[in-house]
ChimeraX commands (.cxc) that place a marker at each C-alpha (Angstrom):
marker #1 position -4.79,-5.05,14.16 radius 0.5
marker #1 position -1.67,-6.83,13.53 radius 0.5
marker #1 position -0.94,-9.21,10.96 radius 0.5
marker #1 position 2.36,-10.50,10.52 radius 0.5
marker #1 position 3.44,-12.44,7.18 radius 0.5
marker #1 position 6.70,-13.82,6.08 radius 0.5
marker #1 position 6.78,-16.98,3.13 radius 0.5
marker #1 position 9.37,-19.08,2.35 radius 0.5
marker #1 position 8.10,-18.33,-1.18 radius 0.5
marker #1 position 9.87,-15.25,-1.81 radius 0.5
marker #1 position 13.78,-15.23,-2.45 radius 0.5
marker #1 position 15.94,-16.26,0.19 radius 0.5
marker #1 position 16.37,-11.73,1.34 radius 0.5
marker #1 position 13.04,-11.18,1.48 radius 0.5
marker #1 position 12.19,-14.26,3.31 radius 0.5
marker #1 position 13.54,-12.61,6.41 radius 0.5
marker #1 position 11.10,-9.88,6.93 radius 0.5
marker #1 position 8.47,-10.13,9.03 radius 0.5
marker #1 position 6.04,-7.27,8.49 radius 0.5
marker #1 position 3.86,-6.14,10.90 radius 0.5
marker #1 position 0.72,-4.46,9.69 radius 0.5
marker #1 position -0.18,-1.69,13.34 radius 0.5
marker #1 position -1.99,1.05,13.40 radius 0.5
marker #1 position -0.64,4.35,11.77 radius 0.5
marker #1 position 0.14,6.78,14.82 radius 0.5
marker #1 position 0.90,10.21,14.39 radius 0.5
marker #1 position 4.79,9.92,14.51 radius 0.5
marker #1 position 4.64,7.44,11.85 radius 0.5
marker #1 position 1.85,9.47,9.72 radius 0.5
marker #1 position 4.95,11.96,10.53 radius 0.5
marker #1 position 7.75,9.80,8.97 radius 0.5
marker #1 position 5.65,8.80,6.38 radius 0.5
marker #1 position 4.57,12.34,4.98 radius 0.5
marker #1 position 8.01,13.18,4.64 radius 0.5
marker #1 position 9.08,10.07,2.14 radius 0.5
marker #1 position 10.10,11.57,-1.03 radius 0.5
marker #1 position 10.13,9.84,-4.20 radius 0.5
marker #1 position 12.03,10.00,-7.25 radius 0.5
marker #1 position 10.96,11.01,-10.56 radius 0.5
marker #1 position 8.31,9.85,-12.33 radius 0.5
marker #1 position 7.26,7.99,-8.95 radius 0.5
marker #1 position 6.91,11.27,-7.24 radius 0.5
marker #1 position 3.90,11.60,-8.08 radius 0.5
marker #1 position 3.13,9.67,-5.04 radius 0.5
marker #1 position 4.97,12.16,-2.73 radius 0.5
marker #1 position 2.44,13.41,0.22 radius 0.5
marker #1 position 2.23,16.81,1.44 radius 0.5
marker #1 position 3.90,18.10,4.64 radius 0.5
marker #1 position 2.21,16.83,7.80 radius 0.5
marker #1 position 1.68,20.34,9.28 radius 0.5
marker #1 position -0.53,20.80,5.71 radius 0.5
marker #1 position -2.23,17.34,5.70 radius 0.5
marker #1 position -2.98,18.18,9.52 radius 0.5
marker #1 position -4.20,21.69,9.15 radius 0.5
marker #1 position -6.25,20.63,5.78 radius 0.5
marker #1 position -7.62,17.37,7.70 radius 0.5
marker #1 position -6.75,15.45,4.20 radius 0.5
marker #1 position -5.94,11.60,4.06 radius 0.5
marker #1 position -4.40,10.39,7.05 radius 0.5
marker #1 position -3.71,14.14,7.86 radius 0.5
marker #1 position -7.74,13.29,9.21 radius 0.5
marker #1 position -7.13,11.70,12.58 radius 0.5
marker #1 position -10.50,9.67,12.04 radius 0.5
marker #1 position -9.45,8.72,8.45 radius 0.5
marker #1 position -6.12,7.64,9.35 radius 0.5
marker #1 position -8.09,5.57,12.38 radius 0.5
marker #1 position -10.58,4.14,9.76 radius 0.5
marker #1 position -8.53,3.40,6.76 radius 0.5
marker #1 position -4.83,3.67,7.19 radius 0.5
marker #1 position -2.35,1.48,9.08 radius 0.5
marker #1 position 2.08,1.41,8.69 radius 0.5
marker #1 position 3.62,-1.32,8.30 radius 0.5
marker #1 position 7.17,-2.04,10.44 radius 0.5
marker #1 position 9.63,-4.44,10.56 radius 0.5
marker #1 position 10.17,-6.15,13.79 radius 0.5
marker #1 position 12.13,-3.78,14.97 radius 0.5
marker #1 position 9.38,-1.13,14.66 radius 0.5
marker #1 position 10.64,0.72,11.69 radius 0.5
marker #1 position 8.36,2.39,9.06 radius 0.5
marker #1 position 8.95,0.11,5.85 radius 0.5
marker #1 position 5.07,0.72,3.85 radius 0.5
marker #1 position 1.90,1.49,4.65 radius 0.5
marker #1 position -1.73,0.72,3.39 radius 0.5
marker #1 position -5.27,2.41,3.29 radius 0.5
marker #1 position -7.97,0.23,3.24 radius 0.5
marker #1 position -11.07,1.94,1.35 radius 0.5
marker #1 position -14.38,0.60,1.43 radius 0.5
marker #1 position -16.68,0.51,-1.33 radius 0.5
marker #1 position -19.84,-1.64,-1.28 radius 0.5
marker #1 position -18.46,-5.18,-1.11 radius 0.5
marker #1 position -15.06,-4.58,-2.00 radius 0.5
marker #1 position -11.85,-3.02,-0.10 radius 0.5
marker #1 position -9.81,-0.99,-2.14 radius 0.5
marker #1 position -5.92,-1.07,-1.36 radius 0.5
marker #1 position -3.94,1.77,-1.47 radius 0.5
marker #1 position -0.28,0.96,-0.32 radius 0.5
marker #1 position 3.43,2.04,-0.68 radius 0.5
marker #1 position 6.82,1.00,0.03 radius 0.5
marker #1 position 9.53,3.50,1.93 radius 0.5
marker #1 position 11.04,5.43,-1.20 radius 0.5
marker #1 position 14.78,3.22,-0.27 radius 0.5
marker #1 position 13.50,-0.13,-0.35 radius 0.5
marker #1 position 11.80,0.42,-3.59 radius 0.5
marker #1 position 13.25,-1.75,-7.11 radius 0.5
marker #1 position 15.93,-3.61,-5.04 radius 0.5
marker #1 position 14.84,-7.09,-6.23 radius 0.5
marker #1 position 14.79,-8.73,-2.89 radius 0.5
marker #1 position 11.00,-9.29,-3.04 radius 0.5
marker #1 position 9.82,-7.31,-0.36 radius 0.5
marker #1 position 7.59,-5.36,-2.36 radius 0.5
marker #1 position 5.64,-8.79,-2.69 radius 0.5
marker #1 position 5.80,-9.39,1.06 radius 0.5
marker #1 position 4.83,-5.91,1.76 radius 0.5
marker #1 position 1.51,-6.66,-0.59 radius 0.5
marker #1 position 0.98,-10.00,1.04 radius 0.5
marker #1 position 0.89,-8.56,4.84 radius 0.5
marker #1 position -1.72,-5.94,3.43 radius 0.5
marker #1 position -3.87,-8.23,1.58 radius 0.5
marker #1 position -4.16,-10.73,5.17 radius 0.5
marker #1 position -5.45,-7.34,6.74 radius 0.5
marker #1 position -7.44,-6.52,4.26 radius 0.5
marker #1 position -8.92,-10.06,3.94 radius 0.5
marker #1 position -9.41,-10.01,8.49 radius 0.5
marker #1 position -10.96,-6.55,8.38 radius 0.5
marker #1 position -13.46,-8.09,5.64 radius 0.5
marker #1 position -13.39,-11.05,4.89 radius 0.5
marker #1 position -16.38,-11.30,2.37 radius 0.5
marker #1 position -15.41,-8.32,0.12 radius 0.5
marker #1 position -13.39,-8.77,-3.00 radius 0.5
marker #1 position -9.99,-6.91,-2.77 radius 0.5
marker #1 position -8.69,-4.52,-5.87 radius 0.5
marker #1 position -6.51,-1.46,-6.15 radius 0.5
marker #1 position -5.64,0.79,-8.61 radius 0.5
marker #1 position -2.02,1.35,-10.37 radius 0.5
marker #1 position -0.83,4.20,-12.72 radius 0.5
marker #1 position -0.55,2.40,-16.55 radius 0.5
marker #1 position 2.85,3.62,-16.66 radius 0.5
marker #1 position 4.06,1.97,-13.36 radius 0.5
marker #1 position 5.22,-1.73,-14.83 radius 0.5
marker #1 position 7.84,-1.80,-11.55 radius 0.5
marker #1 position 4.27,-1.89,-9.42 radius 0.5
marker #1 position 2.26,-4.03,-11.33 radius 0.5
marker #1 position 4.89,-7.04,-11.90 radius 0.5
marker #1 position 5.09,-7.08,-8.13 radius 0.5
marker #1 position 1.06,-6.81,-7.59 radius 0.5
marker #1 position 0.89,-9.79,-10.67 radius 0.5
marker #1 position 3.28,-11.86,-8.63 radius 0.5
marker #1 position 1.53,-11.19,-5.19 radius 0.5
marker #1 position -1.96,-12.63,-6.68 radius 0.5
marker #1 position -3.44,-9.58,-8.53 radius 0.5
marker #1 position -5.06,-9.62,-12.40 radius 0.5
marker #1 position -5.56,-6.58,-14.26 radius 0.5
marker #1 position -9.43,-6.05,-14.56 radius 0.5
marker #1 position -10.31,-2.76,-16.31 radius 0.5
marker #1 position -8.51,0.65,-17.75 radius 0.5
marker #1 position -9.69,3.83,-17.68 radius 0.5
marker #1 position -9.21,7.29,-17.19 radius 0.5
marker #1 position -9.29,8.51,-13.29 radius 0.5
marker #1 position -9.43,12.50,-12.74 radius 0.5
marker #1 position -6.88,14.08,-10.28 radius 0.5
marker #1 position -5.62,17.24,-8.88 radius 0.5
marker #1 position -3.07,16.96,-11.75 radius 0.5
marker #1 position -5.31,15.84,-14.63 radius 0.5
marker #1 position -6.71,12.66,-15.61 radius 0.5
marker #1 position -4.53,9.65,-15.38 radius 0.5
marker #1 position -5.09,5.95,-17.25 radius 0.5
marker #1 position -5.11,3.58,-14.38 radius 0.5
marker #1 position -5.68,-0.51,-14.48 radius 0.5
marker #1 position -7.67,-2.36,-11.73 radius 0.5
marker #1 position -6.20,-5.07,-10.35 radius 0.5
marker #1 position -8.44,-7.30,-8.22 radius 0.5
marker #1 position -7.03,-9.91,-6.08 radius 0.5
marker #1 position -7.43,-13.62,-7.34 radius 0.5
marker #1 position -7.46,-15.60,-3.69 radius 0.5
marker #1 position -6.18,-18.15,-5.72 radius 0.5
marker #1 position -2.72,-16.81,-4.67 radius 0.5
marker #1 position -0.67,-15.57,-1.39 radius 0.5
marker link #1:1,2 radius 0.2
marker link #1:2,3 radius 0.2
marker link #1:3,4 radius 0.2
marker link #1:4,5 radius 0.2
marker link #1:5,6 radius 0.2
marker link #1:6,7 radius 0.2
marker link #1:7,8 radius 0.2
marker link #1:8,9 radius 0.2
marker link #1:9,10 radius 0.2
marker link #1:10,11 radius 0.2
marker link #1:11,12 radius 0.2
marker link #1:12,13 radius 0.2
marker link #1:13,14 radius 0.2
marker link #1:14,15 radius 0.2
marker link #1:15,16 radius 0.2
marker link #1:16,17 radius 0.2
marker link #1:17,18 radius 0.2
marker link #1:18,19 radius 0.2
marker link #1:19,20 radius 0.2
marker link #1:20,21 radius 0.2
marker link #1:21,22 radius 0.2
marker link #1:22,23 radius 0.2
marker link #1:23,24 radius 0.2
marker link #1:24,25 radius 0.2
marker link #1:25,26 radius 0.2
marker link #1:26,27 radius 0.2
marker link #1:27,28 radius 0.2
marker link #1:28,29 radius 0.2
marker link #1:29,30 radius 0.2
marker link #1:30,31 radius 0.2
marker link #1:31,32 radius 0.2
marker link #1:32,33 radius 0.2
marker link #1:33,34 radius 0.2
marker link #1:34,35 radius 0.2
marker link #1:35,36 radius 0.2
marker link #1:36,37 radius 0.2
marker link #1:37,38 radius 0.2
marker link #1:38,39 radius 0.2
marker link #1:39,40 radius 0.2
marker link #1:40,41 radius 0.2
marker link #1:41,42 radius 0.2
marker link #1:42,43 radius 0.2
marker link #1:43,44 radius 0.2
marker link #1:44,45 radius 0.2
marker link #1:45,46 radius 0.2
marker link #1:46,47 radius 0.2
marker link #1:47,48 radius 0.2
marker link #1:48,49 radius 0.2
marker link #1:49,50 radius 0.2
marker link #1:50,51 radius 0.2
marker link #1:51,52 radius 0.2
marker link #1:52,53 radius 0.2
marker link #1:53,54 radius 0.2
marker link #1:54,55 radius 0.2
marker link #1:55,56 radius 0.2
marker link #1:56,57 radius 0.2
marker link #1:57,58 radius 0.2
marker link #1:58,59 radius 0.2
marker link #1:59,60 radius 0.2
marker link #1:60,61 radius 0.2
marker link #1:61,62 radius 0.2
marker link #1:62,63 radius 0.2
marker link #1:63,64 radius 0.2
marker link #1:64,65 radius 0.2
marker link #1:65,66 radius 0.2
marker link #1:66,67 radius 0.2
marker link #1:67,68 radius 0.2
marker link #1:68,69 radius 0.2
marker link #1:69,70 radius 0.2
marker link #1:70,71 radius 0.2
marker link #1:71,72 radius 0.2
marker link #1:72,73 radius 0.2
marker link #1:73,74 radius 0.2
marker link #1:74,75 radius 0.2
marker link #1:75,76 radius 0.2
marker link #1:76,77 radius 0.2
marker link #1:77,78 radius 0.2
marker link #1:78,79 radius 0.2
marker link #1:79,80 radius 0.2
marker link #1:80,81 radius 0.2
marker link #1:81,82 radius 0.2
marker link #1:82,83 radius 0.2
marker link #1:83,84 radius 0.2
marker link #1:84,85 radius 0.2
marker link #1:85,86 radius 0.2
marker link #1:86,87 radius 0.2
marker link #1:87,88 radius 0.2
marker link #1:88,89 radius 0.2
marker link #1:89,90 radius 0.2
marker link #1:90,91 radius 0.2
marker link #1:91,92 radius 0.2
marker link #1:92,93 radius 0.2
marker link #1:93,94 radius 0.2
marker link #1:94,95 radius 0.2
marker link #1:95,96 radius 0.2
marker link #1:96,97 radius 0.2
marker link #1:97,98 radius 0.2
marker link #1:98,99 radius 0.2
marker link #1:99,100 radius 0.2
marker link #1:100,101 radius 0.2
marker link #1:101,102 radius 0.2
marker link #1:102,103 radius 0.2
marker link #1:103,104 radius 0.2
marker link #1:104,105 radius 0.2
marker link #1:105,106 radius 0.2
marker link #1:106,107 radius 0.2
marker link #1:107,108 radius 0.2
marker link #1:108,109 radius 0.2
marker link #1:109,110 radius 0.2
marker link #1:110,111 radius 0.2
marker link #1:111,112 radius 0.2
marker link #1:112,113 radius 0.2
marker link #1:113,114 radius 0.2
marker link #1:114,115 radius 0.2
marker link #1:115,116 radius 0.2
marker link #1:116,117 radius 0.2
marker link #1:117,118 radius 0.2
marker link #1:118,119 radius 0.2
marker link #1:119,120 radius 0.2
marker link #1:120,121 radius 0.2
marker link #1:121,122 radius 0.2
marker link #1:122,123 radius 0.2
marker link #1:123,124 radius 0.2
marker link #1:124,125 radius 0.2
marker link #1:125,126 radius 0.2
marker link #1:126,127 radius 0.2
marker link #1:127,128 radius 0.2
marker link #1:128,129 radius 0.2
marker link #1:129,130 radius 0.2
marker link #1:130,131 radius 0.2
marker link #1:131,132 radius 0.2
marker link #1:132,133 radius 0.2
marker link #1:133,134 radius 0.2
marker link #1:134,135 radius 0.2
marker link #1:135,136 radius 0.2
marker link #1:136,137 radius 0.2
marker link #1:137,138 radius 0.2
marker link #1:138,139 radius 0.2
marker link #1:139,140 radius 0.2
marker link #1:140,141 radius 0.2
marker link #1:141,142 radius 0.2
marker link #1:142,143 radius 0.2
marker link #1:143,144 radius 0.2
marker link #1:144,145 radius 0.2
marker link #1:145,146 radius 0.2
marker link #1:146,147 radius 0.2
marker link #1:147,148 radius 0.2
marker link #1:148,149 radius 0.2
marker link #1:149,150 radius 0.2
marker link #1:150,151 radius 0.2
marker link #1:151,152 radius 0.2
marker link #1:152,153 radius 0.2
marker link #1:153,154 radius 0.2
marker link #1:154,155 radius 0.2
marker link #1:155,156 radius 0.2
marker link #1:156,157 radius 0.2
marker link #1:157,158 radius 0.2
marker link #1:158,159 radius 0.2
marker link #1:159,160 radius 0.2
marker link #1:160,161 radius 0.2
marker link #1:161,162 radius 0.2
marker link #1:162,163 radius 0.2
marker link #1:163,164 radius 0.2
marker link #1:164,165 radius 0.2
marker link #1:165,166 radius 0.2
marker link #1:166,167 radius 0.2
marker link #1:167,168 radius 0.2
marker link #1:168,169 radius 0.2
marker link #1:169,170 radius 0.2
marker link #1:170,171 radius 0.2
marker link #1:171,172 radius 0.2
marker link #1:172,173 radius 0.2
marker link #1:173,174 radius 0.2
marker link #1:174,175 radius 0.2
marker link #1:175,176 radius 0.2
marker link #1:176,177 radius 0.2
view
């Protein structure tokens, strides 16, 4: 599983990643467990990894993280996203983030990022349709899913630990990328 992606496309700093989409080992699952986010966005802060491991939860589950999770690195191996592919009948759902640094810098590589994950997505299974789901209130998010080939589909309310949230789904055009 590695998918690399750079395009000419993207402004002239983002142009010069080239983001490898590997397999999510433990020292990554590590590194990215401890990524903090700022307000609101840390809402999308993980738990510890000793707690994810000793609770088996997300990629905390060594088979989960096998299944559905993979990091994506630069070429020199560092930890710059990662994405969890979840399968639903005839679709892959996309769950992805950007390390907390890299985040609103307008270079583009937010749209890279979503482009190396949606080739994976598109090898692992290449007949489902491809959506994810996005907080209402995160406009920073969905520009960057807009411009990477995403369309807002439906709203609603999702239920979570914290109380139900009003989330779009975005589903992936093809026409784009």
């Amino acid at each position: 599983m590695s998918t690399s992606t750079s395009t000419s496309s993207q402004p002239a700093s983002a142009a010069k990643y080239t983001l490898n989409v590997v397999p999510l080992s433990d020292a990554l699952a590590e590194e990215l467990s401890a990524w903090r986010y700022e307000p609101p966005f840390d809402f999308y802060n993980w738990s510890t990894w000793k707690v994810m491991q000793q609770l088996g939860i997300e990629f905390g589950d060594a088979y989960i993280r096998q299944q559905q999770y993979a990091a994506v690195t630069d070429d020199n191996g560092a930890l710059i996203g990662f994405a969890q592919f979840f399968p639903i009948l005839g679709v892959t759902r996309i769950g992805l983030g950007l390390r907390p640094d890299l985040c609103g810098q307008g270079q583009g590589l937010g749209i890279t990022l979503v482009q190396a994950i949606v080739k994976e997505a598109i090898r692992r299974a290449p007949d489902d349709e491809i959506d994810l789901e996005v907080h209402v209130w995160n406009t920073r998010a969905i520009r960057t899913y807009e411009r990477a080939g995403f369309i807002i589909t439906d709203t609603y309310e999702k239920p979570t630990a914290a109380g139900d949230v009003t989330v779009h789904c975005m589903s992936y055009t093809h026409t784009s990328s």
